[in-house]
C-alpha positions in Angstrom: -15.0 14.8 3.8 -16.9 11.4 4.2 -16.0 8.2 2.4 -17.6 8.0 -1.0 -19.1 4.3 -1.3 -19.5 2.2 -4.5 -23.0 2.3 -5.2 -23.7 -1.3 -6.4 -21.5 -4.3 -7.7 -23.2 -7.3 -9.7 -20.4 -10.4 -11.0 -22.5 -12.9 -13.0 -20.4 -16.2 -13.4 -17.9 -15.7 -16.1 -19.1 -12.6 -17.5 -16.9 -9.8 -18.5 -17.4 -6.7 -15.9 -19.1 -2.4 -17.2 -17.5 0.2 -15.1 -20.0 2.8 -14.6 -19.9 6.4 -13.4 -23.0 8.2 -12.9 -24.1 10.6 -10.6 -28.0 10.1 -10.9 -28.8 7.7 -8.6 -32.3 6.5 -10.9 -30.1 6.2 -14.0 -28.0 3.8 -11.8 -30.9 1.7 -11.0 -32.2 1.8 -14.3 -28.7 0.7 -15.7 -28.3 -2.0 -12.9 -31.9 -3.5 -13.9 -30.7 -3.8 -17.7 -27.4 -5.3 -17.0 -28.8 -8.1 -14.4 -31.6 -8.6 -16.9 -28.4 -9.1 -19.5 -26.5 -11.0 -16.9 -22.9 -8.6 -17.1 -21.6 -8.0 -14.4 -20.8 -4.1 -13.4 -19.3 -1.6 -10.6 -21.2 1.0 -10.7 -20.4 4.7 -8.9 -21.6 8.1 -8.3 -18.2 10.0 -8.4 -14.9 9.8 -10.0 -13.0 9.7 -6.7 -13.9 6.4 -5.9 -12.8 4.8 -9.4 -9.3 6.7 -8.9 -7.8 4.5 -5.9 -8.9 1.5 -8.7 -6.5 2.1 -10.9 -4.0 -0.8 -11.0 -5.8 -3.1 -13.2 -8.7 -3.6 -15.4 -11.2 -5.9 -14.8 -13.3 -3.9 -17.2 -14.8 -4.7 -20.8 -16.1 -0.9 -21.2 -16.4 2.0 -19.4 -19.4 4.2 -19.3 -19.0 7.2 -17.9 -21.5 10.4 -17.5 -19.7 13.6 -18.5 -21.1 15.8 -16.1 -19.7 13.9 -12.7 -18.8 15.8 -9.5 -15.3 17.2 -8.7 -14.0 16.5 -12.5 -15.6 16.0 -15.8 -16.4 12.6 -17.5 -13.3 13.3 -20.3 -10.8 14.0 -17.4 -11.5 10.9 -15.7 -11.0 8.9 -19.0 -7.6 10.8 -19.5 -6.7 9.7 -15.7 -8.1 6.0 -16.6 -5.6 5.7 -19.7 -2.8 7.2 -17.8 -3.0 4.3 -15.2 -3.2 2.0 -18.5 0.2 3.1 -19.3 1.9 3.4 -15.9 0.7 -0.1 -14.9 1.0 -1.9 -18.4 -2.6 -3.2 -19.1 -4.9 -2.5 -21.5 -7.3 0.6 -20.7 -11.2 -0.6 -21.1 -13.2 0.7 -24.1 -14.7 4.2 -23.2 -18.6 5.3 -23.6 -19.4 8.6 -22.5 -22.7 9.7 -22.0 -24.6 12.9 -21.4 -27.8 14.9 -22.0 -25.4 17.4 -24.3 -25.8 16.5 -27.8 -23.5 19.5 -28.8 -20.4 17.6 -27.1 -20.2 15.3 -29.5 -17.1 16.6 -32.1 -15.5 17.6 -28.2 -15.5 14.0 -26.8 -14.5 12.6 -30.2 -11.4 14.3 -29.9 -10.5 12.9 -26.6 -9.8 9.3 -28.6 -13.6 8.1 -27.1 -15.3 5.4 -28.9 -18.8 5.7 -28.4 -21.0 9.2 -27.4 -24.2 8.5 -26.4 -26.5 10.9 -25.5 -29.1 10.3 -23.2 -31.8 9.0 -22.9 -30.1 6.1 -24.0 -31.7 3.4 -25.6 -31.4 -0.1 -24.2 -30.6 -1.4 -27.7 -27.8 1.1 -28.5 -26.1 0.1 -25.3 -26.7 -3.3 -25.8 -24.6 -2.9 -29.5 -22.1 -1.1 -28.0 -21.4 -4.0 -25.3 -21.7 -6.6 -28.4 -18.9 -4.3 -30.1 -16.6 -4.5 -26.9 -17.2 -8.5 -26.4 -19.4 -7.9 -23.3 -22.2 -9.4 -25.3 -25.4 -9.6 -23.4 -26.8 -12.8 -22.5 -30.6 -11.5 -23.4 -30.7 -8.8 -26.0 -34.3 -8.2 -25.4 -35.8 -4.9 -24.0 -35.9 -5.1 -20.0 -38.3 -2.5 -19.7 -41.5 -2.4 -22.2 -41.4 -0.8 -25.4 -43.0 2.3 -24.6 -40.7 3.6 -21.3 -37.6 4.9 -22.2 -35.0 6.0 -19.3 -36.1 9.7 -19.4 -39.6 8.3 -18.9 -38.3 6.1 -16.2 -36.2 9.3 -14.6 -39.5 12.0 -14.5 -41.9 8.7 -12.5 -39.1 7.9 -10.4 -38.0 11.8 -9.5 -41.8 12.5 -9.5 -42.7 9.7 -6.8 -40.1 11.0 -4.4 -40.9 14.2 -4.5 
């Protein structure tokens, strides 16, 4: 099996740090473009595997993490992620998850998550939910214009490299 890679890292100076776990690599660059444009720093990742051998300390504010990841589900990796919380004695990040699957919503509020966001997500809900987890964006002004929202960005960028 070949080594799975973190995808991009950003550290802005003093800012609190997003974990991110997402398998679509346009999301990713659509989410990178919004947190540089907020100046918060992030790891970002395409599968859970790679976030596992990270588990010894938190360097993270929130978590946001797609439910539909490769090898094991979004929930799953949040239940490993609090798990390590306990068995190294630090506090576990906040957890967002995200997905396309509206009807997941009672499901993941089970699991002790605090936000569900379904996707496309607007830039403005994610920007409230890093204000509610002391991320706090340095600009909380739209990065993209008003009338392209992520799914528009996902069907030109899948279309173009087609």
């Amino acid at each position: 099996m070949a080594r799975l890679q973190q995808i991009t890292s950003r550290t802005f100076n003093g800012s609190k740090r997003v974990l991110v776990v997402e398998d679509d690599v346009i999301a990713r660059m659509i989410l990178a473009r919004w947190f540089d444009r907020w100046e918060i720093g992030y790891d970002m990742f395409a599968s859970p595997a790679e976030v596992m051998s990270r588990l010894s300390h938190n360097p993270y504010c929130l978590a946001l993490i797609d439910y539909h990841l490769p090898y094991m589900n979004g929930l799953e990796l949040v239940r490993e992620m609090r798990s390590a919380a306990k068995r190294y004695r630090y506090q576990p990040p906040s957890f967002a998850i995200h997905t396309t699957d509206s009807d997941l919503r009672g499901y993941v509020q089970n699991e002790d998550v605090e936000w569900f966001l379904v996707k496309p997500v607007p830039h403005a809900r994610l920007a409230s939910v890093l204000s509610e987890t002391g991320c706090k964006p340095a600009l909380i002004e739209d990065p993209l214009p008003a009338h392209q929202s992520m799914h528009r960005q996902n069907v030109r960028a899948a279309s173009s490299h087609a």
